[in-house]
Every structure is written in structure tokens, then in C-alpha cells.
C-alpha positions as CSV (number, residue, x, y, z in Angstrom):
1,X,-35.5,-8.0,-24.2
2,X,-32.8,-8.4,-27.1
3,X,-31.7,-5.0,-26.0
4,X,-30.9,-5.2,-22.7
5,X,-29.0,-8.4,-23.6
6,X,-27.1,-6.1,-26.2
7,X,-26.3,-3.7,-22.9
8,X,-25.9,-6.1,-19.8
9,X,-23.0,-8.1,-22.6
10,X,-21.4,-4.2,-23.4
11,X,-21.1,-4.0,-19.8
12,X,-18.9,-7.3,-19.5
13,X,-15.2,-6.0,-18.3
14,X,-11.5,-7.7,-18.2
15,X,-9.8,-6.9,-15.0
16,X,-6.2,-7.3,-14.7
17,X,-3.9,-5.8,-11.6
18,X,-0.7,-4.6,-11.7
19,X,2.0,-5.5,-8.7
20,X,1.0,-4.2,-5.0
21,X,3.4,-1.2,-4.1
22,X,2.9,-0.1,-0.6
23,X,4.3,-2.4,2.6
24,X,1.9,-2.1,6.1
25,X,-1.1,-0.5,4.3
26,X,-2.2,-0.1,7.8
27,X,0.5,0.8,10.0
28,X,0.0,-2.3,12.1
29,X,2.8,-2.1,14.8
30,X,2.7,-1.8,19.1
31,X,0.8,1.2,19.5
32,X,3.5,3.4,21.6
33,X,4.3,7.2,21.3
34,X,6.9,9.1,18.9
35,X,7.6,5.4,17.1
36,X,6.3,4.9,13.6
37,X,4.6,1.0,12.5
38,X,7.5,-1.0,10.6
39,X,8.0,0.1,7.0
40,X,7.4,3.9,7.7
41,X,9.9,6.5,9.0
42,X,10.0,10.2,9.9
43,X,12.3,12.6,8.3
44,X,12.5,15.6,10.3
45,X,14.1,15.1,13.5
46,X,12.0,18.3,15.7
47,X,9.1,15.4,16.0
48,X,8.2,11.8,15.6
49,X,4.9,10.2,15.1
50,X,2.8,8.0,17.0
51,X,1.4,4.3,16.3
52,X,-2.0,5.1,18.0
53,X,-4.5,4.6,19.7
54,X,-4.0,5.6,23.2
55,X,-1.3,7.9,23.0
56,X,-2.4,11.7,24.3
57,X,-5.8,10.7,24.6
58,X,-6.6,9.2,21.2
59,X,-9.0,6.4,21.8
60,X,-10.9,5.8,18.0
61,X,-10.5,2.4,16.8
62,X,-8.7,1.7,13.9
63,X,-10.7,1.3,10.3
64,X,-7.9,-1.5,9.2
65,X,-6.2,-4.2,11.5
66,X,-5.3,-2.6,14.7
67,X,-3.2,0.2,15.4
68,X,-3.1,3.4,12.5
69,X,-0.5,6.4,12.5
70,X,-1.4,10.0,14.0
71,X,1.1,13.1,13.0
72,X,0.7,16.6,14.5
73,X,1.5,19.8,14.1
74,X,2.8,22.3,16.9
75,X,3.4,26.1,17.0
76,X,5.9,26.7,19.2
77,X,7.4,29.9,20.9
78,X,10.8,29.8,19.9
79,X,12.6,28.5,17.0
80,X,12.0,26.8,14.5
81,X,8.6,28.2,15.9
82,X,6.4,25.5,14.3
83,X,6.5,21.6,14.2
84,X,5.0,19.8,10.9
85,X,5.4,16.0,11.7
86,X,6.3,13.3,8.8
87,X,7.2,10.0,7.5
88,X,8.3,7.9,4.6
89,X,8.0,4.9,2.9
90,X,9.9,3.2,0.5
91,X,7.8,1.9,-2.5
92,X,8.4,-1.6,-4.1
93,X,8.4,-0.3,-7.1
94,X,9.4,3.4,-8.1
95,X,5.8,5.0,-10.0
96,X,6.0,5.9,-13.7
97,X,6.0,9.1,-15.1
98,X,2.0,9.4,-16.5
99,X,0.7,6.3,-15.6
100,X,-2.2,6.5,-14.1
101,X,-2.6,5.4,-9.8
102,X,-5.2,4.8,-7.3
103,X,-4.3,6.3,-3.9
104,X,-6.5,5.6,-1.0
105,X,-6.6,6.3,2.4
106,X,-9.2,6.6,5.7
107,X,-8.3,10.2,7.5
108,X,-10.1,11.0,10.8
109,X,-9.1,13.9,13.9
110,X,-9.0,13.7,17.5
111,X,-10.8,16.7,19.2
112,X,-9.4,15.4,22.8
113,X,-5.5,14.9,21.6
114,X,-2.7,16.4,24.0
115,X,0.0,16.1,26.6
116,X,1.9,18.1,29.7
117,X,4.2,20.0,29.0
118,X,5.7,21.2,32.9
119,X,2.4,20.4,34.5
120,X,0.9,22.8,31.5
121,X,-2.0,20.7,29.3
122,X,-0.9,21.7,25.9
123,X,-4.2,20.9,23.4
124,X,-3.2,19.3,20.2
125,X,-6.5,19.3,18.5
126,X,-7.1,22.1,15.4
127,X,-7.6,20.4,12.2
128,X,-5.3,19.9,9.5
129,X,-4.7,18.3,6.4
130,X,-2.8,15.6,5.0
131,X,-0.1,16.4,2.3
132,X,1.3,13.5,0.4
133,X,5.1,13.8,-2.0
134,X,6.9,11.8,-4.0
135,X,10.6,11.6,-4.2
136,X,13.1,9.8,-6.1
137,X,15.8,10.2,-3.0
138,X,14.7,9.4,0.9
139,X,13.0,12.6,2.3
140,X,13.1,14.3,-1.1
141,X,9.8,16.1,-1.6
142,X,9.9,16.6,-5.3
143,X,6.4,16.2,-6.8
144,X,3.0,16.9,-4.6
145,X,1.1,13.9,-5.2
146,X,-2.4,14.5,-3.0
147,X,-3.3,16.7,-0.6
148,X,-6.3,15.9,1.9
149,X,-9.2,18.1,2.3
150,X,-9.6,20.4,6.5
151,X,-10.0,17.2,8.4
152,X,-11.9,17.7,11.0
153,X,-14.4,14.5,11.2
154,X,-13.6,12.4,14.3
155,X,-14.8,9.1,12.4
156,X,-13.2,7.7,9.7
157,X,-13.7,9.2,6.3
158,X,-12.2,7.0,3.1
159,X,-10.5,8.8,0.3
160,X,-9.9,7.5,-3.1
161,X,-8.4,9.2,-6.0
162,X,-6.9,8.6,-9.5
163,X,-3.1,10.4,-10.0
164,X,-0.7,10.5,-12.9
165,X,2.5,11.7,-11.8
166,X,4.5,14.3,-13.7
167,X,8.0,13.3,-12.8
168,X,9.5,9.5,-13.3
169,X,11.5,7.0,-11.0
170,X,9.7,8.2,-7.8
171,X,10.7,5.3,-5.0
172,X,9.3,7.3,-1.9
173,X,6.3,8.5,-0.1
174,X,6.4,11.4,2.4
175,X,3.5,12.2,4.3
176,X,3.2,15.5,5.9
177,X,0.6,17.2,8.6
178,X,-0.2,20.5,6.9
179,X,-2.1,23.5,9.0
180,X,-4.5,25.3,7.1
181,X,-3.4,28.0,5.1
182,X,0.5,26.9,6.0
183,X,-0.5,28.6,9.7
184,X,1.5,27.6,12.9
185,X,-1.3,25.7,14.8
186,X,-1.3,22.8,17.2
187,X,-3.5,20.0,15.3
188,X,-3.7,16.6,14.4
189,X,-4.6,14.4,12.2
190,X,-4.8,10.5,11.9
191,X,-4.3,8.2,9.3
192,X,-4.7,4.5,8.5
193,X,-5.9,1.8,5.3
194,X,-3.8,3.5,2.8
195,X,-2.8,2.1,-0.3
196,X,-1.4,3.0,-3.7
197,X,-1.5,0.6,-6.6
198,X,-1.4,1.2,-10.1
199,X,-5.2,1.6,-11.4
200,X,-6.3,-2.0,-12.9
201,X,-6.9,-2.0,-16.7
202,X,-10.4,-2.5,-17.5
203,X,-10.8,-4.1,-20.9
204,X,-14.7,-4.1,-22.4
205,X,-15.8,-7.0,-24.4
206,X,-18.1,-5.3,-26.7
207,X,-18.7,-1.3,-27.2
208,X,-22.1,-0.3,-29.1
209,X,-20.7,2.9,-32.0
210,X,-24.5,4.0,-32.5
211,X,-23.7,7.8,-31.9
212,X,-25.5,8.1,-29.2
213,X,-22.8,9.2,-26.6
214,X,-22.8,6.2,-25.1
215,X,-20.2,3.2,-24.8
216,X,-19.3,4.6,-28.3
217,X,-15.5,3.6,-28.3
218,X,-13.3,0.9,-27.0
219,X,-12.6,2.7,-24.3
220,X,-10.0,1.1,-21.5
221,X,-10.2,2.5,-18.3
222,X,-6.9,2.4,-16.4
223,X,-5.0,2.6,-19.7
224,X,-1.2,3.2,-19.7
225,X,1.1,5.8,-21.7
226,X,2.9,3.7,-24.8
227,X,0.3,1.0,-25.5
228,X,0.0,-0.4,-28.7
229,X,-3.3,-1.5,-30.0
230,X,-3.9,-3.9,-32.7
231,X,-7.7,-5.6,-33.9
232,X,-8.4,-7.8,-36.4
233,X,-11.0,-9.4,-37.6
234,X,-12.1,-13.6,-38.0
235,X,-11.1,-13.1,-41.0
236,X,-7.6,-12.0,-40.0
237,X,-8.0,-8.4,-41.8
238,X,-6.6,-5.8,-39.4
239,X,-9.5,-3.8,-38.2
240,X,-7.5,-0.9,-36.7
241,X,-3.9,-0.4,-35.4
242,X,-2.3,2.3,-33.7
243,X,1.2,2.5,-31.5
244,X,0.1,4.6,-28.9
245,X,-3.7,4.2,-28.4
246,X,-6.2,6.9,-27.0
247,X,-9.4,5.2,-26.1
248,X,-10.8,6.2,-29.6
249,X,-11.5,3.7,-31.8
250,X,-15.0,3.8,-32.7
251,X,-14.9,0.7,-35.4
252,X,-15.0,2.3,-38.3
253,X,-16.9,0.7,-41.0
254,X,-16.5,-2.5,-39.3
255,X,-19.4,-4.5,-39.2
256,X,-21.6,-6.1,-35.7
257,X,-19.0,-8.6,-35.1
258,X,-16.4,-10.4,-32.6
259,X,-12.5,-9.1,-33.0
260,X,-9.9,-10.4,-31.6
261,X,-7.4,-7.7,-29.8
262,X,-4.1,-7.3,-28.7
263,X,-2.7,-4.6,-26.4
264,X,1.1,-4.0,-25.8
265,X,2.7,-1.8,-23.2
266,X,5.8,-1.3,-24.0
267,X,7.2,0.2,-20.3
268,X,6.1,-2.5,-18.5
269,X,7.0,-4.9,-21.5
270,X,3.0,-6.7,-21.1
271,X,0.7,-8.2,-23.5
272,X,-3.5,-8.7,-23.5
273,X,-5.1,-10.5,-25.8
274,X,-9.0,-11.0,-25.9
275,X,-12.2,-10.6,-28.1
276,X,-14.1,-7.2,-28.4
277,X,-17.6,-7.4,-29.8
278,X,-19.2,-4.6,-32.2
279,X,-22.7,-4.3,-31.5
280,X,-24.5,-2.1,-34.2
């Protein structure tokens, strides 16, 4: 019994959010043809998104609010020959160079999408993929982000993934309809409950150093680049210190204890303070 105490109090976390990012996480907005939701815009001028559904024959009900976005891509017979639809957003804040974020998003396809085209029905339905940039400039697509699996499910599927990107000051999104294999092909794909925060920091309050691969540091989940890390003990002896910690402090020759911990990030200019316990 005193074990599984020990292990359901190691298992105590400190959450704490950063600022939300993203505006009209689900592309709310009258649900019309060739007319992005409010907050999101296309870049190429060949072809516009829709707000769906019902547009073309797209009749799935959103997975968030409403109304969701659908982009396509066309092959066409003459110049420029092929069609990749897009759009942007402007972020609230620009994302930091190695921190770490969260980017989530429901994907789904329509197998009956298309439209006349001079009393020709053109199909719009082949899979594709989602491709996701970031830019530093409107419509720049400097740094690939994410990139969605073949998306051919006609339910909604929820993605989720942790990215660090490599370059800094990144203000936009760009979302792009991608054919497999960079193919000219007439497919869609449709999109909705997207969101991109910074990953919350996770902060245990008590790690258990036995050696057994377990729980064996203070490890903080979510942690950013430049964070200082000071401990100290009741006593007020510092315990460990470091100026850019790496989730590997396994408390020394530190006794069972409570310690009392502050973290300092020094690009967001934000302090935690709490108590870690070491259980021997």
C-alpha cells in the first residue's frame, strides 16, 4: 500500500498554458463556395476554397461548430496544368525557433465532390494530403511544418502532433492540398478543429531516482530552449543548478525529501516556482 502511494503522488503534475495562437480554430463562417471562414485567406489566385458543407456535393457534418474548410486540387489541360488550392492565417503570436508545439487537426475526404464544367461532370474526389508551412512574410512558405498522411477516410480522423520549428519569427500558416507523389490529380480534402498552441509545461511533483528506468529524473514535459533551473533544499542549500536545463537531474546524493524549485525561461521572460519531492 505505502508503495502505490509513493507512485500515484510521483504521478501528481503542474500544468501551465501558454497564450492561444490560432483565430477560428474551426473555420466557422456561411458555408458558400470559393470564400474562405473569417481569419483565413488563399494565396494563389488560379483557385479559392470553400466554407463547406454543401458545396459540390459535400454533405459530412462538421467535427467542430458548424461549417469547416475543403481545398482541392485539379489537373487541368492547359496551363498552369494543375491547381493546388491554399490558405493562410496570421498567427497571434510569431512561433519560436525550437520550442516545442502541439498542432492538431480533424482531416476527412469526400468520395462524391464535383461540379459542371459546360454541362461536363468534372469528379473532384482522389485523395490527397494536407501540407502545412510556416512563413515569416504573408504566403511565404519557408519551413514545412506538418504534412498529413493519403486522406482518404470519409469520417473525421483527429491528428495531433508535437513540432519544434527550425527557423524563428514565423507569423503565418499556409495550408496547402498536396496530390500524392506531387501528381496532377483532381482530389480533395477537408479540414476543420485545428489548433496550434505552444505544448503546456508539465511540472512533476516528485520523481523516484531508484535506477530502475523509471520516473528517474525531473523530467518536464513541454520544456522550452533557455530555461534555467535552480533547487534547493529546506535547508536553503542549492541542490542543483543549471542555466539551460535538460530534463536530467537525477538528485544526486540528495536525500528522500521535498525541494523547492524555480524555473526561468528566459525568451518568454517567465518564472515557476513549486516543490519537487525525492522519493528513495
Amino acid at each position: 500500500m505505502k508503495n502505490l502511494v509513493l507512485l500515484l503522488f510521483a504521478y501528481m503534475f503542474q500544468h501551465s498554458g501558454w497564450a492561444q495562437l490560432v483565430n477560428n480554430k474551426s473555420f466557422e463562417g456561411a458555408n458558400r463556395p470559393n470564400r474562405p471562414p473569417a481569419f483565413w485567406y488563399p494565396c494563389s489566385s488560379e483557385s479559392t476554397p470553400d466554407t463547406q458543407p454543401f458545396s459540390y456535393g459535400v454533405t459530412l457534418p462538421a467535427d467542430d461548430g458548424k461549417t469547416y474548410m475543403g481545398i482541392v486540387t485539379r489537373s487541368l489541360p492547359v496551363e498552369p496544368f494543375e491547381v493546388r488550392e491554399d490558405m493562410e492565417t496570421r498567427l497571434n503570436l510569431p512561433m519560436i525557433a525550437g520550442f516545442p508545439y502541439v498542432i492538431s487537426v480533424s482531416l476527412a475526404h469526400a468520395d462524391d465532390m464535383g461540379y459542371d464544367d459546360n454541362s461536363t461532370f468534372v469528379w473532384v474526389n482522389r485523395p490527397i494530403k494536407l501540407t502545412i508551412y510556416g512563413g515569416t512574410e504573408s504566403c511565404l512558405m519557408e519551413e514545412l511544418l506538418w504534412e498529413s498522411p493519403l486522406i482518404d477516410n470519409t469520417d473525421w480522423i483527429h491528428f495531433e502532433e508535437v513540432i519544434r520549428p527550425e527557423m524563428d519569427n514565423l507569423r503565418y500558416l499556409v495550408f496547402v492540398a498536396t496530390p500524392e507523389g506531387n501528381r496532377a490529380t483532381n482530389g480533395n480534402i477537408l479540414i476543420d478543429n485545428f489548433d496550434l498552441i505552444e505544448e503546456p509545461l508539465i511540472i512533476p511533483t516528485a520523481f523516484t531516482p531508484n535506477g530502475d528506468g523509471f520516473n528517474d529524473q525531473f523530467f518536464i514535459k513541454g520544456i522550452k530552449p533557455s530555461s534555467s533551473l535552480k533547487v534547493v533544499s529546506r535547508d536553503g542549500d542549492m541542490a542543483f543548478e543549471t542555466e539551460d536545463y535538460q530534463n536530467d537531474w537525477a538528485g544526486g546524493n540528495w536525500p528522500s525529501g521535498v525541494y523547492f524549485y524555480t524555473l526561468t525561461n528566459s525568451i518568454k521572460d517567465k518564472t515557476w516556482k513549486g516543490e519537487v519531492s525525492i522519493i528513495r
